[in-house]
Every structure is written in structure tokens, then in C-alpha cells.
C-alpha positions, -999 to 999 in steps of 0.1 A, spaced: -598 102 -410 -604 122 -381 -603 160 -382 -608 186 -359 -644 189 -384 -661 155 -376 -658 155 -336 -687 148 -316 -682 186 -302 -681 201 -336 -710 185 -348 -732 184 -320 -725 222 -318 -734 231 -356 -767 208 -350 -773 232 -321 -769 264 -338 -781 258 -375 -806 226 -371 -818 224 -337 -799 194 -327 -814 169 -346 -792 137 -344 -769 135 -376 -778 109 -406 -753 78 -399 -741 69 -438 -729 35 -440 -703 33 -470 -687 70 -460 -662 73 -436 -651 105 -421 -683 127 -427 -714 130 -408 -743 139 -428 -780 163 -421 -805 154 -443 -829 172 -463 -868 179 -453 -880 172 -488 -852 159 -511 -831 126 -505 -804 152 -501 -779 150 -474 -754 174 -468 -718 172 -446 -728 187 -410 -708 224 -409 -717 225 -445 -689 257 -457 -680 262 -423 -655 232 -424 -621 235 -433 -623 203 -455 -625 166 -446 -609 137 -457 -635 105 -465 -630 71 -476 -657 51 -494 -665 13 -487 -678 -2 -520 -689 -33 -501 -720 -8 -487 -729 10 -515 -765 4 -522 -791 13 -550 -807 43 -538 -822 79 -546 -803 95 -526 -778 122 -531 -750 131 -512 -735 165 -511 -695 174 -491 -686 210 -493 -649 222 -489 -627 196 -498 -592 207 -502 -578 196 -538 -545 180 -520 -568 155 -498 -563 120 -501 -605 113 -514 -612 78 -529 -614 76 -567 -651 65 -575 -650 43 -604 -662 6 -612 -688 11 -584 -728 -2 -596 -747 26 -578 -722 52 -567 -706 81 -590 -689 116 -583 -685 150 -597 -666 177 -583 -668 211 -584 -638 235 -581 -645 267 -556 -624 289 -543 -584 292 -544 -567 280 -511 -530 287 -506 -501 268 -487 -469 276 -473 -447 248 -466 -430 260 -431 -406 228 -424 -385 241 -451 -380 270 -433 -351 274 -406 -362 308 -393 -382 338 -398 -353 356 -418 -348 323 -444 -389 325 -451 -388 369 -458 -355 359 -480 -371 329 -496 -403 353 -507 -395 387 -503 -370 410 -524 -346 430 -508 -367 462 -512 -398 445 -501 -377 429 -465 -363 466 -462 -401 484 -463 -413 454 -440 -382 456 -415 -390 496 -414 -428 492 -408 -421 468 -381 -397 488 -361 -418 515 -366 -443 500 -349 -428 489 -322 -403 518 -316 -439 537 -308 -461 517 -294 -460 486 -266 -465 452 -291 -460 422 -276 -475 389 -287 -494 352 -277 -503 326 -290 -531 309 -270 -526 268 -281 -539 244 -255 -547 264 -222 -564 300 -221 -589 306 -190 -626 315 -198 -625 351 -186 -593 357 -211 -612 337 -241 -645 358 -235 -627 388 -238 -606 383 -265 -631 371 -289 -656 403 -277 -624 421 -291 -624 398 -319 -658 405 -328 -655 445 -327 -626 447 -350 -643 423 -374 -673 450 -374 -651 478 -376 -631 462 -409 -661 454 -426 -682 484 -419 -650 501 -434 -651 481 -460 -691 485 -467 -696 452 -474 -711 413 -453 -693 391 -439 -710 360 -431 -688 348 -399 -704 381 -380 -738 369 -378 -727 332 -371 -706 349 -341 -723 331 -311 -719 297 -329 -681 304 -333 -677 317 -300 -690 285 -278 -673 261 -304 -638 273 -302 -631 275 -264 -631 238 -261 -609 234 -296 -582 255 -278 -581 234 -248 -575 200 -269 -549 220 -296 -576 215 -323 -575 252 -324 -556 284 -314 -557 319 -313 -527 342 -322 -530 377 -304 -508 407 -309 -508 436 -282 -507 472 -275 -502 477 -242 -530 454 -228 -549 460 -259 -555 433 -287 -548 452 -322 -545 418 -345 -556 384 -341 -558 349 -361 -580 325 -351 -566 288 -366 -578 255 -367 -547 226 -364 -544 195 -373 -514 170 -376 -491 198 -370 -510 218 -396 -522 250 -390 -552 263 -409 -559 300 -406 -595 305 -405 -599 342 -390 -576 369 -396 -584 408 -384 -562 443 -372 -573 473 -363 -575 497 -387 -560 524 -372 -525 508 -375 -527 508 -412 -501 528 -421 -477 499 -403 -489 473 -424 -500 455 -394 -520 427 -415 -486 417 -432 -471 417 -395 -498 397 -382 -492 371 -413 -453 367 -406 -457 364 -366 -484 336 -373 -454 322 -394 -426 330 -371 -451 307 -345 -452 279 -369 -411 275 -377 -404 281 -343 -433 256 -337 -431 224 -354 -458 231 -377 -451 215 -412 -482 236 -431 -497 265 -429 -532 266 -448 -541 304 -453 -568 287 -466 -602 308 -489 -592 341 -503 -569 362 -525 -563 387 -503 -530 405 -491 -498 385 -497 -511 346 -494 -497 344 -534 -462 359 -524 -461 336 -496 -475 304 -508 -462 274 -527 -487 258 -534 -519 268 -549 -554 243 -543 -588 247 -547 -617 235 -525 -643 216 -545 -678 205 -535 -681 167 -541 -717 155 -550 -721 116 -550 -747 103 -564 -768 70 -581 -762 71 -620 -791 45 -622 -818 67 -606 -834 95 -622 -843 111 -591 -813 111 -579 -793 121 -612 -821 151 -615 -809 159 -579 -770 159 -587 -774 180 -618 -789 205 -603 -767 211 -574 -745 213 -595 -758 235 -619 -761 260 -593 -725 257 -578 -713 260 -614 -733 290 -617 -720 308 -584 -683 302 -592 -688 314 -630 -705 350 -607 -678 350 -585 -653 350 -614 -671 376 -629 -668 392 -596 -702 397 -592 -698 386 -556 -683 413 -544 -713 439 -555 -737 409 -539 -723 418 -505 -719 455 -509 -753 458 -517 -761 436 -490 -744 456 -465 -762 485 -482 -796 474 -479 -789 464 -441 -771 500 -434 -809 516 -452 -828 493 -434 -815 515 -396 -784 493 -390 -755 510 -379 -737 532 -409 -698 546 -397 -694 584 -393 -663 588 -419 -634 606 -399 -622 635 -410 -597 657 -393 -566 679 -402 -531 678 -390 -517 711 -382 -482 716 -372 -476 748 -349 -453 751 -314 -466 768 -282 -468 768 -246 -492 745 -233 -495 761 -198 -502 797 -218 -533 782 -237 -568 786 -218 -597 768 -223 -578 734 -227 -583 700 -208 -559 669 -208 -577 638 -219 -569 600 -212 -571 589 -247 -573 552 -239 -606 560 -226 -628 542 -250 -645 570 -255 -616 590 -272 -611 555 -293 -620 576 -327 -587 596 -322 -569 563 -324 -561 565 -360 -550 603 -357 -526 589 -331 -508 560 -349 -507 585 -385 -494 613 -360 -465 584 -347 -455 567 -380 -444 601 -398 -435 613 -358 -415 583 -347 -423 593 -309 -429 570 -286 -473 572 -276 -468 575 -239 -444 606 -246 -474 617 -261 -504 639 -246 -537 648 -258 -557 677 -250 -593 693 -259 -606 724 -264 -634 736 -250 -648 737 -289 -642 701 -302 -605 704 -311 -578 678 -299 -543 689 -294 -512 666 -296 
């Protein structure tokens, strides 16, 4: 079947990036995944390796022949349609469950309200409902979705944005994340996806400035989330829940059937979700040749062993210390912010030694935070606000 994962664009992109476009390995009996192959083992791997959302394959028994070699699909979704492998002479299969992916079932959905009643208590809608017109009683939000046209001076911007709140987040967080580094690759493959409605890109505004964003994969009106990120500075308004139901809202009002929030446990996917998978790797193999048996066991072996870590957890230090070593090693380390809120009333035009400051002036971005904490308690509006600095390095509000 034909997925957004095994076009001609996507895989003549990740040759590009990741194995300097050498042609992909055509496979005879396996339909619906295009294959690299290893320099020294008769090993080959699905092209995009985890950076797939999951394929689905068929296998034509009429091709399989006796061979060494071993064939290795990463990401599968548990709820794919994948041929059962039994009764075939040279051909068997083992999978191996990954991660937890999640699905929420939006054609069941009438509106936005029926899906927060559907999976939210009363409590839980009424903190949600306050956060969000908190948020937009102070600030500007508006929203896009960009599905099928965006213009290339738009798309560069946005995912330059993109990018920078993905640093930000993590650096926060002190720990990797993989996608940054790949951030070229992602970039020059995605524009195109847009354009054909293979992929899309939720953005929500302040003003004229993107503060959340999804990027999604679709296909056959499902839509995968692939990238979620919000600024920071809007904590306090729960802006990654708001981001979640918006991308919803999109999908009900849509057409969408599924939405995949795909790898991860993090925020409210479980409260959201009805259905619970899990990606496996699928390693197919020749149970008549030692070579190739020798091959399979140990790839499997070792993504047996990684899952049994990252139950333990252990991935999570892996990373931080990751990000540590990188951050010793003279990459950038975040200044923690520290400031103090002090209350007091006086007459502006009496105080000497102050200056007003355009605080959407990227370089007064670092009083961001002290903003939206100073609006969510405030509930002012920010362009009834003004900032002003001292002479000494104190900001007045």
C-alpha cells in the first residue's frame, strides 16, 4: 500500500541525507517497502529506518527464495494490516514490540465540546475552558492550519520558528532530541508533503508570532502527529493541551477519521486516546540459513535489550547525559531566569532614569515569560501593557 513513507520524494530524500543517494535495494516478494542494504551484512533495512510513521507490506510467497539475507522494517503500527508468515520454505518473522502509540477516533465525534465531554470531567473542562480564555482574553491567538498550499517564504519561516522553540524546549528540559540534528533533512522533505496533503502544519499565533505548532503526516484522512512544540513562556495557560484540542477541533471539523498522536507518553495522549498500539520492528528472515538466523537473533537481541532499558527508564538519563556532555563540550547551556515580581503604584512621568522599551524586540524576548506570568494572575490585556528599564538592569511593568 502506498503511504506518504514509500514515495519516490521520501525516499530519494532520506538516501540524500543519510546514505548519499545510493539507489534503494528493489526486493522482489515485499510490497510496500523500499530497502538500503548493508556494507558488510546481507542486512537490509526499510529506507527512513525510525523516521517513518509505519508502513503497510504485503508478501508474495511465489518470490520468496533461499537466501542469507535478512530483512529488517522498523515502525510498524500494531493495528496494520501485515501478512501472517507461516507455511512459507525460506521466509519467517519475529516482531518486536517498541514504543506505545495512541489513537483517537475523531468520526465519533460531532464537535469539539462532545470530544472534552467524552474525555474530560467537569472539573478538568472547567480548568481547560479558564486557561483558554485566559489566554486569549490577554493575548492576540489566532490559528492555521497549512494543508495543501503554503508559499515558500511562509514555510521557511515557520519552520526556522519551528526549530528555535524545539531548542528552547529541550535546552529547558536538559536533555537530546534526535529530530534537531536531523533538522535540514526534515525541512526540504516536508515542503513538498504539504503541497500534495501528505503533510500539514498546524500553527497557533500571537499577534504575528508562532507560539505552538504540530507538524503531521496524513494519510487516507488520517492524521499522524509527528512534531508537537509551544513556547515555554505560555506555560502557565497550558498551551500544549490547547495546541492538542485545536489539532482535534481541525480534524472533526475536517473529515479526518484518526488521529495518531503517535510515539510517546507524554501529556494527555492516554486521556484522549482509545486505543492503545505499539510499533514493532519486524525482522524477516531464512530459518534454513545459519547466517542469516545468526543475523536475526541478533538484531533482535539488541532491540529486546533497548526496550527492556527504556522500561527501566534508563533512556531518559541516556539523553540527559547526552545533552550534558554536549553542553561540557562548549555547546550552548541556558542562563536560568530569575526575576522577582514586586507590586508597588507610582507615577511613571515622576520616575527619572527610565526608558520605554518595545518588548517585541527580540532582544527583550527573555522578558516573555515575565509577561505572560505577569497577565495570567493580571488578566490585562498585553498591548495595555508597557515595559520600561532602568538605567540599572530593572524592567518596570
Amino acid at each position: 500500500m502506498d503511504t506518504p513513507f514509500n514515495s519516490d520524494w521520501f525516499v530519494n530524500t532520506w538516501l540524500k541525507y543519510f546514505k548519499n543517494s545510493i539507489p534503494p535495494e528493489k526486493v522482489e516478494f515485499i510490497k510496500g517497502v523500499r530497502f538500503y542494504k548493508n556494507k558488510y551484512l546481507p542486512l537490509y533495512t526499510n529506507v527512513g529506518k525510525s523516521l517513518t510513521k509505519g508502513f503497510e507490506y504485503t508478501i508474495n510467497p511465489k518470490k520468496v527464495k533461499k537466501s542469507n539475507s535478512v530483512f529488517l522494517i522498523y515502525d510498524i503500527p500494531s493495528y496494520y494490516k501485515t501478512p501472517p508468515i507461516k507455511d512459507i520454505k525460506f521466509l519467517k518473522s519475529t516482531r518486536i514490540p517498541q514504543y506505545n502509540g495512541y489513537i483517537t477516533t475523531i468520526k465519533k465525534y460531532s464537535c469539539i465540546d462532545n470530544f472534552l465531554e467524552l474525555n474530560f470531567s467537569k472539573p478538568e473542562r472547567k480548568l481547560l475552558r479558564k486557561r483558554e480564555n485566559r489566554i486569549t482574553k490577554s493575548f492576540n491567538i489566532s490559528s492555521k492550519m497549512f494543508y495543501g498550499a503554503i508559499d515558500i517564504n511562509s514555510y521557511n519561516t515557520l519552520f526556522d520558528r519551528l526549530s528555535e522553540l524545539l531548542t528552547k524546549r529541550f535546552e529547558e528540559k536538559q536533555t537530546n532530541y534526535h529530530i534537531i540534528s536531523k533538522w535540514d533533512y526534515i525541512k526540504e522533505l516536508t515542503y513538498p508533503m504539504i503541497l500534495n496533503k501528505e503533510a500539514a502544519l498546524f500553527v497557533m499565533y500571537d499577534d504575528s508570532e508562532p507560539i505552538a505548532m504540530q507538524l503531521c503526516f496524513q494519510h487516507q484522512k488520517k492524521l499522524i502527529g509527528a512534531i508537537p512544540v509551544y513556547d515555554t513562556d505560555y506555560s502557565k495557560y497550558g498551551l500544549g493541551n490547547i495546541l492538542t484540542f485545536k489539532v482535534i477541533e481541525w480534524c472533526i471539523k475536517n473529515d479526518m477519521h484518526i488521529f495518531d498522536s503517535s510515539k510517546g507518553d507524554y501529556g494527555i495522549k492516554k486521556q484522549i486516546s482509545d486505543i492503545v498500539y505499539r510499533f514493532e520492528f519486524h525482522v524477516l528472515y531464512n530459518p534454513r540459513s545459519v547466517t542469516s538466523n545468526l543475523v536475526a537473533l541478533s538484531i533482535t537481541s539488541l532491540f529486546r535489550s533497548k526496550q527492556y532499558l527504556r522500561n527501566k527508564n534508563i533512556h531518559t538519563y541516556y539523553h540527559h547525559l547526552r545533552y550534558k556532555l554536549g553542553t561540557t563540550l562548549g555547546n550552548h547551556q541556558p542562563t536560568p531566569l530569575n526575576y522577582e515580581v514586586i507590586k508597588e503604584k507610582f507615577d511613571i512621568s515622576k520616575m527619572k532614569d527610565i526608558l520605554p522599551i518595545n518588548y517585541k524586540e527580540r532582544k527583550f524576548s527573555f522578558l516573555n515569560r515575565m509577561l505572560c506570568d505577569y497577565l495570567y494572575s493580571s488578566l490585562e490585556k498585553k498591548d495595555d501593557v508597557k515595559l520600561y528599564k532602568k538605567t540599572i538592569p530593572t524592567y518596570i511593568m
